[in-house]
N, C-alpha and C positions, 0 to 999 in steps of 0.2 A: 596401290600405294607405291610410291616411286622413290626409295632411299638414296642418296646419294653420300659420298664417302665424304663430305666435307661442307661449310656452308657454300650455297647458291645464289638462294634468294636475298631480296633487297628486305633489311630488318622490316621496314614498314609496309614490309607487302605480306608477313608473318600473322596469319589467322585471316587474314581476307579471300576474296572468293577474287577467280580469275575470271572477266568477260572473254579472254582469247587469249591464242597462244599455246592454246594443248587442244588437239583433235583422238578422238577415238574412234576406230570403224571396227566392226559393223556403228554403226552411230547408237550411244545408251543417253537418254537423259540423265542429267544429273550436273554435280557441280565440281570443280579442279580448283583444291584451294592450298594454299603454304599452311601446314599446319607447325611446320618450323621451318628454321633457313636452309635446311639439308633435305626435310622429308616435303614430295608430294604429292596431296591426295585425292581421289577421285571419290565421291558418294553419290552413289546410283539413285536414282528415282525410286526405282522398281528394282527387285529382288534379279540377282544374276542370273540368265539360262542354264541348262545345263551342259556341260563339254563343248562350249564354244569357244573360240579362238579370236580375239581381239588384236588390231596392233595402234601402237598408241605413240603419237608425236608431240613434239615437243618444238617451239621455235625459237629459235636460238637469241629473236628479237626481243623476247620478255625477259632475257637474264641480263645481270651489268655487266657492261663490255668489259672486264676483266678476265670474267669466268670462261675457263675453257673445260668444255665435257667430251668425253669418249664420242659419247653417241646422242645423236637423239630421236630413236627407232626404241621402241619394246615391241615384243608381242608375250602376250601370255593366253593360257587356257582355263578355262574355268571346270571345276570340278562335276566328274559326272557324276550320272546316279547309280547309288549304290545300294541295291538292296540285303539283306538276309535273312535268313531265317535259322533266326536266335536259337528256337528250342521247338522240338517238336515231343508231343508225347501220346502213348496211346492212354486213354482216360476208358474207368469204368464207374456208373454213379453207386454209389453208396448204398442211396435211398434203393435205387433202381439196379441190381446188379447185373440184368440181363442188357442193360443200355451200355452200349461200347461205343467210343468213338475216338478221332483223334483230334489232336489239340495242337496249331501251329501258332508263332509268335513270332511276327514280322519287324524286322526295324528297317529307315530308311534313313541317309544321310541329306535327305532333300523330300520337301512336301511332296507327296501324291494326293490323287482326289481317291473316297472309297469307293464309287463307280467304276472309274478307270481300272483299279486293282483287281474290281471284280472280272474285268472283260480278260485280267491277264492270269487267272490262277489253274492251272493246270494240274490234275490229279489223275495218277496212273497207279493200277494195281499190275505192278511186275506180273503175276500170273494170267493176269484177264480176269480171274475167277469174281464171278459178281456179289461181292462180300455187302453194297449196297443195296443189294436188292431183300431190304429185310418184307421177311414173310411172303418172299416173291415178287412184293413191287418195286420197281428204281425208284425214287424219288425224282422230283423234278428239278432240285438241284441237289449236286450233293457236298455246297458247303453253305455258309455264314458267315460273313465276315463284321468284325466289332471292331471299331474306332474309339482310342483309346482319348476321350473326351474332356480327362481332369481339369478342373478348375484352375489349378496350380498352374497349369502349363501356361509357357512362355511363345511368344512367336516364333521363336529357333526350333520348338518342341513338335508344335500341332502337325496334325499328318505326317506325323513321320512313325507312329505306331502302331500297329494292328494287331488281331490273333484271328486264328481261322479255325472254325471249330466243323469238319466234315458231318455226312448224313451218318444216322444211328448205322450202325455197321453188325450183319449176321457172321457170329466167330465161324472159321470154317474147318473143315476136316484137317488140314495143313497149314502150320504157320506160312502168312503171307507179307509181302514188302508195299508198302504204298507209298510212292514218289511224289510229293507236295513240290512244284514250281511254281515259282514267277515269272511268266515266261516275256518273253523279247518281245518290244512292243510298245511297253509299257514310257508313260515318260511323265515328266517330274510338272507342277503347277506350273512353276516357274518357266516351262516349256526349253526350246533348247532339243540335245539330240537325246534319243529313246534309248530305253536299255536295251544293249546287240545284244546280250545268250542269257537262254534262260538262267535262274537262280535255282538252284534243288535241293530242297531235303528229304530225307525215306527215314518211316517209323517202322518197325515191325507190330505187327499185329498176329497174337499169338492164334495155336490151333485151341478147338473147343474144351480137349481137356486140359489144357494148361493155362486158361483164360485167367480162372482164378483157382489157387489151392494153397494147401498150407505146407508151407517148406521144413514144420518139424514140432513136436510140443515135448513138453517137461510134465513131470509129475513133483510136484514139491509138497511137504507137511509144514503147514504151516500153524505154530503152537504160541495162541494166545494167553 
């Protein structure tokens, strides 16, 4: 959208689409229309890439000889992708108190696919220590990743949520740190330039006697 400080266009050229007169490069399908006499706007075919650099003209032929403008050059950049990771936590089931594992919570500011996520998710145990190898075996992956699927959700929404839930995890003699990334690589549906550096977050995961315990009780008389 191209706002200019004052009216431009020709009243009756106000909510029509432009055949010529405005070029954009790299080239995006789409339409350049007056959506008022001061503003105008561009609506894409197809959703924007990501961290791309556009410049966009204007010809001086399609305004009324009257009007005189600064410029008629723009460039702008479109926004990259941005991942986080919201929250991370160590989980221990309820049901099952001997199952530990960790629990990560992805947001993105731009669709990813969950394929693509999976080929970028990097898990590091700061010590080496093989905290996956429950009862001795590694597993053959050591996460899961869930796509957050809701009905509700809107097209601004889909693929931009995840959570990563790791392999059941053996507590070890010493608490340990495990570094959860999104590593570089990774790039958005919408295509465009890839995420440069990883994204990290690290859970602690406790040693075996402090996995679970009870931090203190009461004695009360209780008189019905």
């Amino acid at each position: 959208r191209i706002r200019f400080n004052g009216s431009i266009a020709e009243l009756d050229a106000v909510g029509k689409t432009l055949s010529s007169g405005v070029t954009i490069k790299p080239a995006v399908q789409g339409q350049w229309r007056w959506s008022s006499d001061s503003i105008l706007t561009f609506e894409p075919a197809n959703n924007w890439p990501a961290e791309t650099e556009y410049e966009v003209k204007l010809d001086k032929a399609i305004l009324p000889k009257l009007v005189r403008i600064e410029t008629t050059d723009w460039k702008f950049k479109t926004a990259a992708l941005h991942p986080s990771v919201a929250k991370t936590e160590f989980y221990t089931d309820l049901k099952d108190p001997s199952l530990h594992q960790i629990v990560a919570e992805f947001r993105f500011n731009l669709p990813v696919s969950k394929a693509e996520l999976e080929k970028h998710i990097g898990i590091e145990v700061l010590s080496k220590a093989p905290i996956f190898a429950w009862q001795g075996k590694t597993p053959a992956s050591l996460f899961t990743i869930t796509e957050d699927t809701a009905e509700n959700l809107d097209e601004q929404q889909k693929h931009r949520h995840f959570w990563l839930r790791t392999a059941r995890i053996a507590l070890p003699e010493q608490e340990e740190f495990v570094r959860l990334s999104i590593t570089s690589g990774l790039a958005s549906m919408h295509g465009g330039e890839a995420l440069a550096d990883n994204v990290s977050g690290k859970e602690r995961v406790p040693d075996i006697y402090s996995g679970f315990n009870i931090a203190g009780s009461r004695v009360e008389i209780i008189r019905t």
